[in-house]
N, C-alpha and C positions, 0 to 999 in steps of 0.2 A: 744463604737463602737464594732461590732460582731468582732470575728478574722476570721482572711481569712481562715485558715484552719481549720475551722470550718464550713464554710458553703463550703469549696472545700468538706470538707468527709463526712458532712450530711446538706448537701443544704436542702433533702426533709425536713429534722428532722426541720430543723429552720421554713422552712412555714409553716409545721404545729405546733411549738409552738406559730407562729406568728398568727395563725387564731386565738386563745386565745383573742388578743387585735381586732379580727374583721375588722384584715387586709388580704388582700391575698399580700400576699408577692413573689408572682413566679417568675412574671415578673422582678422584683428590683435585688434577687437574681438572675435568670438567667443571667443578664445583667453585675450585679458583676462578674460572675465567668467567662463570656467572657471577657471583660476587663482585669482580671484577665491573662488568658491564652495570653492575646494578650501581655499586661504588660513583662508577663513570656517569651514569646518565642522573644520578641524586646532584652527583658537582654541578652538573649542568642546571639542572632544577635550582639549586642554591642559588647558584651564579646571579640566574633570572631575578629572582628575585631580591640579591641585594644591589642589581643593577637596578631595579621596579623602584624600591627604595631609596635609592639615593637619589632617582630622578624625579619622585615626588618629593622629597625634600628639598629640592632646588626650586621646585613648581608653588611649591608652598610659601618660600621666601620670596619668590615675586609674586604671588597674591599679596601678600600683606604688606608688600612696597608698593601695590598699585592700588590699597585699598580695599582688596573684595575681601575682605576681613571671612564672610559666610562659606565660600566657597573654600577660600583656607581651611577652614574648621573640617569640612568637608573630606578636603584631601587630608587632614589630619586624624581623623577615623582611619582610613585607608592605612597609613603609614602606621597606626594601632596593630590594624589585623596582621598585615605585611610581616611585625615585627613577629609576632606569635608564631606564623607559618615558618619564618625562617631558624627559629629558636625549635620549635619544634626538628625541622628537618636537619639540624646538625647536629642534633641528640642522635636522629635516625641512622646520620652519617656514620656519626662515630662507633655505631653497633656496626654498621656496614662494614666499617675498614677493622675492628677488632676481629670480624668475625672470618675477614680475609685472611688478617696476620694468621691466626690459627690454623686456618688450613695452610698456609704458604709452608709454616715453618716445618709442618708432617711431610714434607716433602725432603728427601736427600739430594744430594748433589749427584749431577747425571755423570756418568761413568766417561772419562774422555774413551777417542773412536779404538784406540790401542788395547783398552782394556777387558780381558776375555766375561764375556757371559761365565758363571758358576754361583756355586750355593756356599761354598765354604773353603776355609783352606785345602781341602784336598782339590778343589778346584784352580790354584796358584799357579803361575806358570816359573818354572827355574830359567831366569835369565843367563845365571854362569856362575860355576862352582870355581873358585881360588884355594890354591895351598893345598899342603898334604896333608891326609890325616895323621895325626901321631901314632906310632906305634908303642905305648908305652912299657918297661921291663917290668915283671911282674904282675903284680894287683894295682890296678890305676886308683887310689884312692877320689871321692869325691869332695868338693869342696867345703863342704860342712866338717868333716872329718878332718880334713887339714886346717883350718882357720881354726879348729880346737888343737892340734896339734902346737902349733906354730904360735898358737897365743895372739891373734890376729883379731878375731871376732867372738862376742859373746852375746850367743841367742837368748842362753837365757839370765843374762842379764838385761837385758832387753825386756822381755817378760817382765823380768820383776820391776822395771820402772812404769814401762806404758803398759806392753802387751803384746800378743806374736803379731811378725812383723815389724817391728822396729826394733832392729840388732845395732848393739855397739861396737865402736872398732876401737880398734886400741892399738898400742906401739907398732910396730911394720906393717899391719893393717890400715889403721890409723893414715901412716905415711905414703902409703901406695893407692888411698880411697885422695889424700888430698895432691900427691904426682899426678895421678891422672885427670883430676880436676885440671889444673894448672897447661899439662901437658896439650888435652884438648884446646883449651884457650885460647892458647897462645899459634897453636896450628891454625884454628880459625881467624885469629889476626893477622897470620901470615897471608891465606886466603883474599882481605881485605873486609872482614866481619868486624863492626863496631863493639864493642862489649859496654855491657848496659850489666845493671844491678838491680831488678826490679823489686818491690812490694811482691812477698808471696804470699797475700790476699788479694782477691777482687768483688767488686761487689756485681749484681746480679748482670746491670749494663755491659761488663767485661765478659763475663761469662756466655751472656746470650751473643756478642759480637764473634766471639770465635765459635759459636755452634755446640759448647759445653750444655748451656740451657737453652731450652728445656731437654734436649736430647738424652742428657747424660748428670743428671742432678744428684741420681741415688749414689752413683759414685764419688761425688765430691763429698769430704769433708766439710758439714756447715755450720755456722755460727749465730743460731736462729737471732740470738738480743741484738747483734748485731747486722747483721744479714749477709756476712761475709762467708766468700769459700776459702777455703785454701785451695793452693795451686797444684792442680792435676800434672803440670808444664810447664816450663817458662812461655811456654810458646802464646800462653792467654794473655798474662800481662806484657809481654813484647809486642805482641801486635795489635795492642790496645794502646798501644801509645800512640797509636796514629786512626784512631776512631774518631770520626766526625773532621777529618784533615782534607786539606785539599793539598799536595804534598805537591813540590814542582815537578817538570819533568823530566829538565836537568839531574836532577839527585837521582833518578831511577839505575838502576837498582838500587833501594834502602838495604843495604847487609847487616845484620845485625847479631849479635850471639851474648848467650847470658846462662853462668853457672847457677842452679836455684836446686834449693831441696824438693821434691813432689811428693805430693801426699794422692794416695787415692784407694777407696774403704776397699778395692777388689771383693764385693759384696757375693757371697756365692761358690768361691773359689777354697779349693779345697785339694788331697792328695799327694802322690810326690812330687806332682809338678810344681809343688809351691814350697819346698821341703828348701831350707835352707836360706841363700838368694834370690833363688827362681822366682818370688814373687813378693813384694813387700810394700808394707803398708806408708812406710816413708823411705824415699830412696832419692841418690841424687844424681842429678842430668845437667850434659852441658848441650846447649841447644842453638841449632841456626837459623832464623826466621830473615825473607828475603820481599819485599815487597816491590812490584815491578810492573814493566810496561805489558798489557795483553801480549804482543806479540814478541815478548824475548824467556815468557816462562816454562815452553818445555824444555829448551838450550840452557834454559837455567837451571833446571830439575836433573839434566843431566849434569852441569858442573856440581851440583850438590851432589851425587849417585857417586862419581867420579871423587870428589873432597872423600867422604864418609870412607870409601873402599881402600883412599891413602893415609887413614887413620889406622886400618886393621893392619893391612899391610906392613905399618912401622909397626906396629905391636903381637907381631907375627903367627897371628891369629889364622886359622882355615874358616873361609867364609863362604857363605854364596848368597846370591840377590834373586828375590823373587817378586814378580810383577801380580801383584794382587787381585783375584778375580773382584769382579760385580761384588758379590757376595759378601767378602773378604774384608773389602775396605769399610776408613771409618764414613762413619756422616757426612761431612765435609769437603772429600777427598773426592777430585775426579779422576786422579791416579797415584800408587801410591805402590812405594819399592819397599819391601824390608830386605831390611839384614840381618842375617842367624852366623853365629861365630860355631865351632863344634866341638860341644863339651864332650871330653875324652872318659872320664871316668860314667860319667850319665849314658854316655855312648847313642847323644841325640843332639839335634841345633836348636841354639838359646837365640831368641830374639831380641838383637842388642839396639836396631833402629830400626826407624819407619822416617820415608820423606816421600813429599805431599806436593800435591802442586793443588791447590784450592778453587784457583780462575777464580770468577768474582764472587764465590758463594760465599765467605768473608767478608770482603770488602762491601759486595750489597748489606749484609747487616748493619756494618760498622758505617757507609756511607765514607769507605777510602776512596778516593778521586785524586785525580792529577787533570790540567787541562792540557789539551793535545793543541795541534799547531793551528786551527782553528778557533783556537780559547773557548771550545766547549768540553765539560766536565767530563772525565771517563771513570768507571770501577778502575781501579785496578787491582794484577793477579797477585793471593799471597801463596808463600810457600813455605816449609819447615821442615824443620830433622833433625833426629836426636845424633849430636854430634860428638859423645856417644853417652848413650844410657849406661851408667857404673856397676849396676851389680852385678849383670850377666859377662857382662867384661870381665869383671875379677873374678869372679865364677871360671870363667874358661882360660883367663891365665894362670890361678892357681893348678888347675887341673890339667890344663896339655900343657902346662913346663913343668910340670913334677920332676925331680931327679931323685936318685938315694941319696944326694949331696943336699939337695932343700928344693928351692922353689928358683930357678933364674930368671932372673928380671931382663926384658927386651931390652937392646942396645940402647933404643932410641929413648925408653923412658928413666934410664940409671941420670940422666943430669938430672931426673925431677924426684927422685927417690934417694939418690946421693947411697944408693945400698945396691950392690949386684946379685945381692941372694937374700934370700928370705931362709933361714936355717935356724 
């Protein structure tokens, strides 16, 4: 969520970062900053009057110490009415400030100054392409076609327990979906990323502090008697652990990383984009969430850019990074890098992460603070990345290390597979 005094002292500034995402934003903010004023000058109104109030209540207890018993009574009529006007006016309030929250939270997060104006991905900008394409011998078969092969994954047995969408893996599948688990892990510890196990529910508090609700509800999985989601991310319950914290500022950076299953309905989604891996209704993610001082999180955004790139790397993957237009990005995000690996048999790039630098659109929800050297409270910036999303992973190592011999498994992830070929 924007902070309010940010768009009280550069309202224009924010429209125009917001025409970036191919919004006009005038109206919303306009509308915020009356509200706003109206909000301000009712505090004020209140104020008055339970100051009015308490100082005839003092004026009251010395009449009736000094005897004017009549006069007392007097000012206690007063302190009657008083009491109504202010019961009244903080009913008023409170429509006031719900009606602000409403409009606040229609508002996205402003595009940092790096990030190109566009309408969509064909608006993204290519940062740098890594590795060669493969040239494979033959027919490059695709992934679906090899995980029945090879006995690795069954779609539809999938089907037949839940529903498309959630595929089972099984022996070298199996094995290579829990190496890589492990494999990311333990890279991120080496980093200096804490590993957490969170809860893969949260209830709506959690949700609205990372920007999931009301933004993004139809795609969570819900559980009305309950009122829980399941987890789109780790990245919701990781950085809901530090909602309503005042966090030191010694600890800054919080590194944190956490292996979780994600659920998400991909409501709408359909084709061959989704045929296989390419898009699933449960799938698992190992994940880096960074919580930090304002001024150390674009230097931080690049060591994360830079982490993810030496993950593909050891898994000898062809990548390239792209700087997400306006358009492109999510809710949340004021800038924001993916990363596409390139599937050889599909003969297109799979989106295997996204990382985020938020500044305090987060942390104002959540009310994350640190005190600076002053001992007054600050936001501070969050950030995340999927370090790395598994299906499009395995999707493209199956596929660009095909051999006629089987499947060769990268150097670096054989200690976590304990198998150098998949055959």
């Amino acid at each position: 969520m924007l902070e309010l005094t940010y768009l009280r002292n550069q309202g224009q500034e924010a429209v125009d970062a917001l025409a970036k995402r191919k919004i006009n934003a005038q109206d919303t903010v306009a509308s915020v900053l009356q509200l706003d004023e109206q909000r301000r000058n009712g505090q004020t109104e209140l104020d008055q009057l339970l100051s009015e109030a308490n100082q005839i209540s003092k004026e009251i207890g010395n009449l009736f110490k000094a005897g004017k018993a009549q006069e007392a009574q007097a000012l206690k009529q007063r302190s009657t009415e008083l009491k109504e006007i202010t019961k009244q006016k903080q009913a008023e309030q409170e429509v006031v400030k719900a009606a602000l929250e409403s409009k606040l939270v229609e508002l996205p997060n402003t595009p940092y100054h790096l990030v190109k104006e566009g309408a969509g991905e064909a608006d993204n900008e290519i940062v740098k392409t890594v590795g060669e394409i493969p040239k494979l011998e033959g027919v490059a078969k695709p992934h679906w076609e090899l995980t029945e092969q090879y006995d690795l994954i069954s779609f539809d047995l999938g089907v037949k327990i839940t529903g498309a969408g959630f595929p089972v893996y099984m022996g070298k599948g199996a094995g290579l979906q829990r190496a890589l688990i492990n494999f990311f892990l333990e890279e991120n510890q080496k980093q200096g990323y804490k590993e957490f196990i969170p809860p893969h529910f949260i209830n709506a508090a959690s949700g609205f502090g990372t920007g999931q609700l009301p933004d993004k509800e139809g795609q969570m999985y819900h559980m009305g008697e309950d009122d829980l989601y399941a987890i789109p991310t780790a990245e919701v319950p990781i950085t809901n652990l530090f909602r309503d914290e005042i966090v030191n500022r010694a600890d800054l950076p919080i590194q944190c990383t956490a292996y979780t299953p994600c659920f998400r309905r991909e409501a709408g989604s359909y084709g061959k984009d989704v045929r296989g891996l390419n898009r699933l209704h449960q799938f698992d993610k190992v994940e880096i969430v960074n919580v930090c001082h304002p001024d150390e999180s674009y230097a931080l955004l690049d060591k994360m850019v830079e982490h993810v790139e030496g993950l593909l790397q050891k898994l000898e993957l062809p990548y390239r990074i792209l700087r997400l237009c306006g358009g492109d990005m999510g809710f949340t995000s004021a800038m924001t890098y993916d990363f596409e690996v390139w599937s050889a048999a599909q003969e297109r790039w799979l989106e295997v992460s996204s990382v985020s630098n938020f500044e305090t659109f987060q942390s104002n929800r959540m009310k994350l603070r640190f005190r600076d050297e002053n001992n007054k409270t600050q936001l501070c910036h969050t950030l995340n990345g999927s370090a790395l999303a598994l299906p499009r992973i395995v999707a493209a190592l199956l596929e660009n290390h095909q051999t006629e011999k089987g499947i060769k498994i990268p150097s670096a992830l054989v200690p976590y597979t304990r198998f150098e070929w998949i055959d």
